[in-house]
Backbone as JSON, one array per atom type, in Angstrom:
{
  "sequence": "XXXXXXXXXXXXXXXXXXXXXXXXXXXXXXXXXXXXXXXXXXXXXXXXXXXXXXXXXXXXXXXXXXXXXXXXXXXXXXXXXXXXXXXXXXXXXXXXXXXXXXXXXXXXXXXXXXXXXXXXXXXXXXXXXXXXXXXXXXXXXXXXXXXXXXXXXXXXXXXXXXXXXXXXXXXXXXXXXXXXXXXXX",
  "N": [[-25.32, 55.18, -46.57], [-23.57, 53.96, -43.62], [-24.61, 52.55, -40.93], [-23.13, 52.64, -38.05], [-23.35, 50.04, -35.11], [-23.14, 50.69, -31.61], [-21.64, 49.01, -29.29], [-23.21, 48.54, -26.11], [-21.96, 48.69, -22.5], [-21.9, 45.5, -20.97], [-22.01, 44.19, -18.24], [-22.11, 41.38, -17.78], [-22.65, 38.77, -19.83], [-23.25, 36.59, -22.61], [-21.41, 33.71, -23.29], [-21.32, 31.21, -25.32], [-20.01, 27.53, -25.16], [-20.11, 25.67, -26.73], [-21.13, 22.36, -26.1], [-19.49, 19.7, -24.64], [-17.65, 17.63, -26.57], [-18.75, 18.28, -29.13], [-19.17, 19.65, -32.65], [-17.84, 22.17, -35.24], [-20.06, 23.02, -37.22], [-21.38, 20.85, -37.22], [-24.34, 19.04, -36.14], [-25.53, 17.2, -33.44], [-27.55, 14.66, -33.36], [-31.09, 14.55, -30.77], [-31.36, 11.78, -30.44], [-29.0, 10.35, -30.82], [-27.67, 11.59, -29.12], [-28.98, 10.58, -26.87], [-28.63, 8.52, -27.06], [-25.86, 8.04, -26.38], [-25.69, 9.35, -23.92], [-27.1, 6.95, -22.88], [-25.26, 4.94, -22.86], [-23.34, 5.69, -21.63], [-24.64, 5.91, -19.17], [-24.83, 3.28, -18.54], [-22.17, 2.46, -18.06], [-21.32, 4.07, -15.8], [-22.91, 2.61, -13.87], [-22.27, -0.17, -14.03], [-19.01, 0.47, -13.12], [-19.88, 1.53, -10.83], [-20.44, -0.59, -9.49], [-18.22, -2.07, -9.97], [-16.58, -0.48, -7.88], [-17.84, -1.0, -5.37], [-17.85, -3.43, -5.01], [-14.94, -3.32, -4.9], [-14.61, -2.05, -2.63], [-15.6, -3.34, -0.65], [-14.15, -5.36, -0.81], [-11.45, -4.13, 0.24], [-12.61, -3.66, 3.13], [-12.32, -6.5, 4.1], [-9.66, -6.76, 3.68], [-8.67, -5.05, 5.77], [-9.93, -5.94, 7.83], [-8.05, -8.27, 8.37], [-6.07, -7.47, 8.38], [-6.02, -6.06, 10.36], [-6.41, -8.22, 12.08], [-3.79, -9.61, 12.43], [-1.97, -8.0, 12.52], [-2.5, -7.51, 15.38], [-2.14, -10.19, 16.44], [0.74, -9.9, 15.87], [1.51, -7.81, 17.66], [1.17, -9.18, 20.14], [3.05, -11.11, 19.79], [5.35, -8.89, 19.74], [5.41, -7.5, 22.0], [6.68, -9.72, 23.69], [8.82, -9.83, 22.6], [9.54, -7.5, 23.35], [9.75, -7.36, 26.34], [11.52, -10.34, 26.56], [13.78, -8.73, 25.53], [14.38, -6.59, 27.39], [15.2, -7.96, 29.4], [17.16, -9.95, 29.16], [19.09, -7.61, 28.32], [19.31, -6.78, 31.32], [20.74, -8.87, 31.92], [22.51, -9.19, 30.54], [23.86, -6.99, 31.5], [24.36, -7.51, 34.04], [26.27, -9.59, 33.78], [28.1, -8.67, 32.21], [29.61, -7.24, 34.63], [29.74, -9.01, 36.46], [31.82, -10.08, 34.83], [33.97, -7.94, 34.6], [35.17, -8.23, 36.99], [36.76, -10.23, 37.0], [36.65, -12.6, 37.62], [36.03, -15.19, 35.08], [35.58, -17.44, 35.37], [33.39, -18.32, 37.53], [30.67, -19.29, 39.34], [28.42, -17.48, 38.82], [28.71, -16.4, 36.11], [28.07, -18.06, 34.64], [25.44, -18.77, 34.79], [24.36, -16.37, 34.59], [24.54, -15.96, 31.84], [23.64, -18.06, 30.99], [20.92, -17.38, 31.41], [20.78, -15.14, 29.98], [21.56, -16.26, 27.27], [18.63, -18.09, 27.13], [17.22, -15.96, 27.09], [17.61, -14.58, 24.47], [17.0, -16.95, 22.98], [13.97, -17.23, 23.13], [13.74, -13.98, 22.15], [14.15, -14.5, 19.52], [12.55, -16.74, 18.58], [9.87, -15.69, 18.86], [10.4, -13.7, 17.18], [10.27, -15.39, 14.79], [7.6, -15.42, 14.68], [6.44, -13.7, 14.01], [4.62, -12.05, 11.47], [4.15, -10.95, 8.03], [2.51, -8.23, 6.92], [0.56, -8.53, 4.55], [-1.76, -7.96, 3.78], [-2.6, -5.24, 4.29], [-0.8, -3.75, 2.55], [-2.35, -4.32, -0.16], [-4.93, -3.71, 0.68], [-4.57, -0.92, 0.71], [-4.34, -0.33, -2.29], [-6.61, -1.59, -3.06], [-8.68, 0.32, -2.3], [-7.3, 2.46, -3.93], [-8.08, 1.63, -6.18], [-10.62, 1.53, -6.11], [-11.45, 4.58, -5.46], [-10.15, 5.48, -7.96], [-12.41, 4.49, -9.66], [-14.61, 5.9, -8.34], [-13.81, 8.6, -9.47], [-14.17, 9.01, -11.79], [-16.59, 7.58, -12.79], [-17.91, 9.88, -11.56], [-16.68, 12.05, -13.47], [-17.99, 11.38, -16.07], [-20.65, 11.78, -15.22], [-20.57, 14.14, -15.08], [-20.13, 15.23, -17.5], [-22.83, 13.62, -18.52], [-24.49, 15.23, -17.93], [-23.89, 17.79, -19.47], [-24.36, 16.88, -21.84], [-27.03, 16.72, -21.53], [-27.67, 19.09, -21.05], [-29.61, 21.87, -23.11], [-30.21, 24.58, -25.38], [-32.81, 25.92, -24.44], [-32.76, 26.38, -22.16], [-31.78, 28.62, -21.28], [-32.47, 31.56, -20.72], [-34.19, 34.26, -22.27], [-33.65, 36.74, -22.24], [-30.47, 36.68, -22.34], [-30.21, 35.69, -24.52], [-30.88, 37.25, -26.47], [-28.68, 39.47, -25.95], [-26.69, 37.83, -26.51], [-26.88, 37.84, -29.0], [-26.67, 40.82, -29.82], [-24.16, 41.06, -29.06], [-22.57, 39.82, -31.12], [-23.15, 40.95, -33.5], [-22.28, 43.52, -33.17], [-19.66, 42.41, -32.97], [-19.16, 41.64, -35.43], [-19.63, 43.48, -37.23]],
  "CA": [[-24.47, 55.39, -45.44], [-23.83, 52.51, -43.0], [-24.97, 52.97, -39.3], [-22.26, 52.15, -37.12], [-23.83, 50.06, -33.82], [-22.4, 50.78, -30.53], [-22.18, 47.79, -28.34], [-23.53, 49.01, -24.38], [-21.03, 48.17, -22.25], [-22.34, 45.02, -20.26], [-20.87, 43.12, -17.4], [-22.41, 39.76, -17.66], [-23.02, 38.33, -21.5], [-23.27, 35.08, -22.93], [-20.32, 33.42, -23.6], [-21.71, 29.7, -25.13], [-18.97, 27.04, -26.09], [-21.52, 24.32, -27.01], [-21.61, 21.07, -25.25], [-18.4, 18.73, -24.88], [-17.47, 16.55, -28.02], [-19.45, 19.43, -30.15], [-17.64, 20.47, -33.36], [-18.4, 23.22, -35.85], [-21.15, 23.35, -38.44], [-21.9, 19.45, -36.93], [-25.03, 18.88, -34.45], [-25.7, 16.29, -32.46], [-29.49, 14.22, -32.7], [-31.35, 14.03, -29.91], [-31.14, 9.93, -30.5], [-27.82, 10.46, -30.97], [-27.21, 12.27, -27.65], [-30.09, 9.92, -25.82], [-28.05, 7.0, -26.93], [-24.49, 8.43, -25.79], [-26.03, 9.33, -22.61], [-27.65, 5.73, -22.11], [-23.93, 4.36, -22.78], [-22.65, 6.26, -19.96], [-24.82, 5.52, -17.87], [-24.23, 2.05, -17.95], [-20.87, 2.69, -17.86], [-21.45, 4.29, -14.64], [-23.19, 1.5, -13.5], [-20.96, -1.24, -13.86], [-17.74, 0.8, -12.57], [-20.33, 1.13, -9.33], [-20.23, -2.24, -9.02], [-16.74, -2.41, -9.11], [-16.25, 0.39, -6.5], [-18.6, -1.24, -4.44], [-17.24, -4.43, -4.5], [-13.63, -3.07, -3.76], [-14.88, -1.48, -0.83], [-16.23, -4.83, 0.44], [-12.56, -6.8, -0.74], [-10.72, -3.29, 1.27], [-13.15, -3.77, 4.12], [-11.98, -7.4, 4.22], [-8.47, -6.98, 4.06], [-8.7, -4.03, 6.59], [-10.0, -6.59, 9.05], [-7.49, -9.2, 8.3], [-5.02, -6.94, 8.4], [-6.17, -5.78, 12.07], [-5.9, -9.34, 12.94], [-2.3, -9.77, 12.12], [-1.49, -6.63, 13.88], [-2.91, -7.7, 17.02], [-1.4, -11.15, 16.45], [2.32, -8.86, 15.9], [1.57, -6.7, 18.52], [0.87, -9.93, 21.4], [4.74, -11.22, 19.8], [6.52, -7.86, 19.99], [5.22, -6.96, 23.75], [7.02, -10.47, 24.24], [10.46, -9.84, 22.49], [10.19, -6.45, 24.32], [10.05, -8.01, 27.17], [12.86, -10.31, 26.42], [15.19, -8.11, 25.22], [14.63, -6.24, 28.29], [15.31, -9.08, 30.44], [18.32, -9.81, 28.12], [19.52, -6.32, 28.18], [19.57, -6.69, 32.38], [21.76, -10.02, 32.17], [23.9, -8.63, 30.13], [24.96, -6.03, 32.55], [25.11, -8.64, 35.17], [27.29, -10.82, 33.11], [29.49, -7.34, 31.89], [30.15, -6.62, 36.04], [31.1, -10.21, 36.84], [33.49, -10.23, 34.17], [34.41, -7.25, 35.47], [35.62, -8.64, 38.8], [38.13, -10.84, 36.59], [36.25, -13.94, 37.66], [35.48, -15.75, 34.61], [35.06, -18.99, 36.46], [32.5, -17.78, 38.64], [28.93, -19.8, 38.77], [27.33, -16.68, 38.59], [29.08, -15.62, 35.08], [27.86, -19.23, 33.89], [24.15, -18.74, 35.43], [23.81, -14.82, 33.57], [25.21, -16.46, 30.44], [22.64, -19.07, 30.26], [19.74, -16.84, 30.94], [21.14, -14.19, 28.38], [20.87, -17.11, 26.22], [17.38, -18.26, 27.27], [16.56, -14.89, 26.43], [17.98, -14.66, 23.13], [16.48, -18.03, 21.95], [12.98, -16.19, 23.25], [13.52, -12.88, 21.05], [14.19, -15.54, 18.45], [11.61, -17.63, 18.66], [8.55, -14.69, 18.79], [10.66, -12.77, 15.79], [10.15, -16.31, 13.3], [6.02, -16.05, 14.52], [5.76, -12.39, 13.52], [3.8, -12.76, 10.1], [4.25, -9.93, 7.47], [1.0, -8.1, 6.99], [0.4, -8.08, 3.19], [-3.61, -7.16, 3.7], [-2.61, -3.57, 4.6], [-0.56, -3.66, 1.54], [-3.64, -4.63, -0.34], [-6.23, -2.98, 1.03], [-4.39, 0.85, 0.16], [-4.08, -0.63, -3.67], [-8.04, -2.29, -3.62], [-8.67, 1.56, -1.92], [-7.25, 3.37, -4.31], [-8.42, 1.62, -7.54], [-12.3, 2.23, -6.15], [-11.27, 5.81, -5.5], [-10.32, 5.52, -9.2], [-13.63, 4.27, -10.02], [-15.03, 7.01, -8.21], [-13.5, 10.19, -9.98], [-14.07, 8.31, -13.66], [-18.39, 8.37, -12.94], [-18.27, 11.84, -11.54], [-16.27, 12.77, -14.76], [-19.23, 11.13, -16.46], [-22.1, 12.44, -14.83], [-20.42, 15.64, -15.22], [-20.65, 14.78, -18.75], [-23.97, 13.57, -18.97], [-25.15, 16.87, -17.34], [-23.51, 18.53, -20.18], [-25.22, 16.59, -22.52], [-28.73, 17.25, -21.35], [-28.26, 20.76, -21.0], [-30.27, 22.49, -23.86], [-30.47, 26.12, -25.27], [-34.01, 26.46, -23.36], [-33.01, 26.58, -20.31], [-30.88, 29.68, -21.57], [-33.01, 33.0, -20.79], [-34.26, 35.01, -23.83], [-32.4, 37.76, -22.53], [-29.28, 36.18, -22.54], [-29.73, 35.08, -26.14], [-30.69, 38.67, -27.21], [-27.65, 40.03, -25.29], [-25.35, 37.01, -26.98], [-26.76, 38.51, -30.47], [-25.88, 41.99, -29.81], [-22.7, 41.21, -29.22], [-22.32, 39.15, -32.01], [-23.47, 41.67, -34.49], [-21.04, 44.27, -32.69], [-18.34, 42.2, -33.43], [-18.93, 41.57, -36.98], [-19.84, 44.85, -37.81]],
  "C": [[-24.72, 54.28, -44.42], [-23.87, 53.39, -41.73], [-23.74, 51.95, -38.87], [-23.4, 51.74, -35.29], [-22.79, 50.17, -32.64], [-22.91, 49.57, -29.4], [-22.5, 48.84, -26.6], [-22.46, 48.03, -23.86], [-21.4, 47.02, -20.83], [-21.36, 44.26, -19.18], [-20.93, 41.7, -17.31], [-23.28, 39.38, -19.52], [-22.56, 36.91, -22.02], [-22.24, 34.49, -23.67], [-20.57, 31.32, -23.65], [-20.83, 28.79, -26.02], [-19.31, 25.52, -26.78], [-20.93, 23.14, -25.95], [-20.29, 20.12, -25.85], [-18.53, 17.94, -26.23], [-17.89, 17.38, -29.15], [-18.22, 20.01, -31.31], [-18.43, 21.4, -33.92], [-19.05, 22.97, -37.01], [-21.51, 21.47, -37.89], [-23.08, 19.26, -35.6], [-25.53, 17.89, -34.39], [-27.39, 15.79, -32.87], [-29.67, 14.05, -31.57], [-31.22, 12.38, -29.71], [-30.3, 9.9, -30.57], [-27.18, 10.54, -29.22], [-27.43, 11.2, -26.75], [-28.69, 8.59, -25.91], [-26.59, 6.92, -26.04], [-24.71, 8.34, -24.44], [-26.35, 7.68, -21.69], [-25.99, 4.86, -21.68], [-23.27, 4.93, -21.27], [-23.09, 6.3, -18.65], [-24.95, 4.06, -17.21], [-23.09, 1.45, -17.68], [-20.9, 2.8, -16.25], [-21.94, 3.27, -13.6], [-22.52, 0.3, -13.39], [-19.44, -0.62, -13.25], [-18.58, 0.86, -10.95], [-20.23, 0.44, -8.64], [-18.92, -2.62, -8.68], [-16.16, -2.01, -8.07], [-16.9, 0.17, -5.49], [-17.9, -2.48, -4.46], [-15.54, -4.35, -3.78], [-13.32, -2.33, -2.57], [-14.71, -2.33, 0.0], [-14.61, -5.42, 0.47], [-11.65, -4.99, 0.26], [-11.22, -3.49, 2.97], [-12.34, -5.47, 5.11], [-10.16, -7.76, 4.47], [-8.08, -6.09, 5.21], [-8.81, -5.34, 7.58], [-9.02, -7.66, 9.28], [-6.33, -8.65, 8.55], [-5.24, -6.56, 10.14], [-5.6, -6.61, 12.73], [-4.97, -9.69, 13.12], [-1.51, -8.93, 12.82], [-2.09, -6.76, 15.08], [-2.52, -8.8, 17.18], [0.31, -10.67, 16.81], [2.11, -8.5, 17.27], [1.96, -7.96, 19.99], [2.94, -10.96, 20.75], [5.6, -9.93, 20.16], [6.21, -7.53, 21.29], [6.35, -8.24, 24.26], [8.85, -10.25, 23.86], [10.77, -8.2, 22.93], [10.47, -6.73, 25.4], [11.13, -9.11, 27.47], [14.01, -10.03, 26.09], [15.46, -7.16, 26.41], [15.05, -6.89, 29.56], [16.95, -9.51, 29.79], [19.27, -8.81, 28.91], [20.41, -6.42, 30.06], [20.42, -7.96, 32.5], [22.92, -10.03, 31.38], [25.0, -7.91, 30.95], [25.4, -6.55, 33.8], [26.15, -9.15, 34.93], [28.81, -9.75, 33.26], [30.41, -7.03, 33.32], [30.76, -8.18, 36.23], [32.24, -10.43, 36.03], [34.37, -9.37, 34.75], [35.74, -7.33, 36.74], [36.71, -9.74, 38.45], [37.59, -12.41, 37.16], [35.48, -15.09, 37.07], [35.06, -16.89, 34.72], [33.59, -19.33, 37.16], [31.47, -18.62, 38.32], [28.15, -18.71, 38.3], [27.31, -16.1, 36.74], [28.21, -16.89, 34.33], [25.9, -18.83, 33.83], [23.56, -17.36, 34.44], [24.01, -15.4, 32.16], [24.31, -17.33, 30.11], [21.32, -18.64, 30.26], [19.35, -15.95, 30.09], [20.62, -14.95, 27.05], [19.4, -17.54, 25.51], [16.54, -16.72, 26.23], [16.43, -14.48, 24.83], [16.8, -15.55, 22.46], [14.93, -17.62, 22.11], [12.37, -15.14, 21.93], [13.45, -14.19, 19.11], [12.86, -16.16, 17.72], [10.3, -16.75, 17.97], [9.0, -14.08, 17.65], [10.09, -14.04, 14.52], [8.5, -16.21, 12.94], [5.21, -14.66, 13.91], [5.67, -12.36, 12.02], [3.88, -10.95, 9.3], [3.01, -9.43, 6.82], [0.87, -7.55, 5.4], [-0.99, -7.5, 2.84], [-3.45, -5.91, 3.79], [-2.25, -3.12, 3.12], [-2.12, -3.46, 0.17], [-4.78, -4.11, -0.23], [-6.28, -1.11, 0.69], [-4.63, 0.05, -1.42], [-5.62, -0.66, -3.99], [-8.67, -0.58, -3.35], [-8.53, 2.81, -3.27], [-7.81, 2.9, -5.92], [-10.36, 2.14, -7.28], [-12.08, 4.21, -6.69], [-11.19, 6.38, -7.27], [-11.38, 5.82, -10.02], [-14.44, 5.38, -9.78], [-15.2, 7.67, -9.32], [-13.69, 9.89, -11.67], [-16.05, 8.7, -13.41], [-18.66, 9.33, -12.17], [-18.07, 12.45, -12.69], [-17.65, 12.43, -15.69], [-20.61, 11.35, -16.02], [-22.24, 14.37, -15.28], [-20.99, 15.84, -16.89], [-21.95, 15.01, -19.29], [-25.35, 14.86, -18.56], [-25.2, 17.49, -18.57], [-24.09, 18.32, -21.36], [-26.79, 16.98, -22.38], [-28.85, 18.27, -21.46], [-28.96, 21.32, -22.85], [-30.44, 24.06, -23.98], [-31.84, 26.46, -24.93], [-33.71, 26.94, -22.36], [-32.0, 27.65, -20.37], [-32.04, 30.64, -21.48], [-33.26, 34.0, -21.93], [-33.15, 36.25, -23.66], [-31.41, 37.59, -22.54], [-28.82, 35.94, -23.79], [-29.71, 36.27, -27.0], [-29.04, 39.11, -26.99], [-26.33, 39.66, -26.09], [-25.51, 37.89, -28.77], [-26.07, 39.23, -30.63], [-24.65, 42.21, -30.12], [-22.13, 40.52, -30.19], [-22.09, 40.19, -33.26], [-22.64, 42.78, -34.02], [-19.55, 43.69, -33.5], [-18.32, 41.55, -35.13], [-19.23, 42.47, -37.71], [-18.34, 45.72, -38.16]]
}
């Protein structure tokens, strides 16, 4: 007569899906593992390097890029300033016409400082420089960031590798039996 076991009904039980890359009836050497591990961590090492150096080339275009924008910034205060100067000789000009006296010195006099002004906005718009370092510096930014989240994935990794069924609790491994032999019963 066969004994039927009754599993206890637990709330926490070992649920182990072996160790990334792991297949079935195939295990891993420690020299095997050691060596995988060493690979990745010189992996990790050299992408450091790269995420450290495109810090330094982001850092660099960051500041270059500042400079350009504070170069911009000392032109556009100036073609704000003449378009607001502009803007007020316009409406001078608009009222003497106004008055039907296109003759007038004064229509001639608004008309040539309108101008002045113009050739001004002009002038400061050809010196404003298009800031491709900003450009640049999100791109050099986001390939570190890259770099980043690639040796976390690999550390995560090499965690996963080291881990060992030691550092698993006997009662945990009894517990995983139990239920083993439950379900093949």
């Amino acid at each position: 007569m066969t004994t039927m076991y009754t599993y206890p009904e637990y709330t926490d039980y070992l649920a182990h899906y072996g160790v990334k890359g792991m297949k079935w009836g195939i295990r891993r050497s420690t020299n095997r593992l050691s060596k995988t591990v060493t690979k990745l961590s010189e992996k990790n090492d050299k992408m450091s390097e790269k995420a450290r150096v495109l810090s330094d080339k982001a850092v660099e275009y960051n500041s270059k890029s500042a400079n350009i924008n504070t170069r911009n910034s000392k032109y556009e205060r100036r073609i704000a300033k003449a378009t607001a100067k502009k803007a007020k000789y316009d409406v001078k000009l608009s009222k003497q016409l106004k008055k039907r006296n296109p003759n007038s010195d004064k229509v001639g006099k608004y008309t040539t400082k309108a101008a002045k002004q113009q050739y001004k906005i002009d002038k400061n718009t050809k010196k404003l420089k298009y800031n491709k370092y900003s450009v640049k510096s999100e791109k050099v930014t986001a390939m570190a960031e890259k770099y980043r989240n690639k040796i976390e994935k690999n550390k995560r990794t090499i965690d996963s590798y080291n881990k060992t069924l030691s550092a698993i609790d006997e009662g945990t491994i009894k517990r995983g039996r139990m239920f083993m032999q439950y379900r093949t019963a």
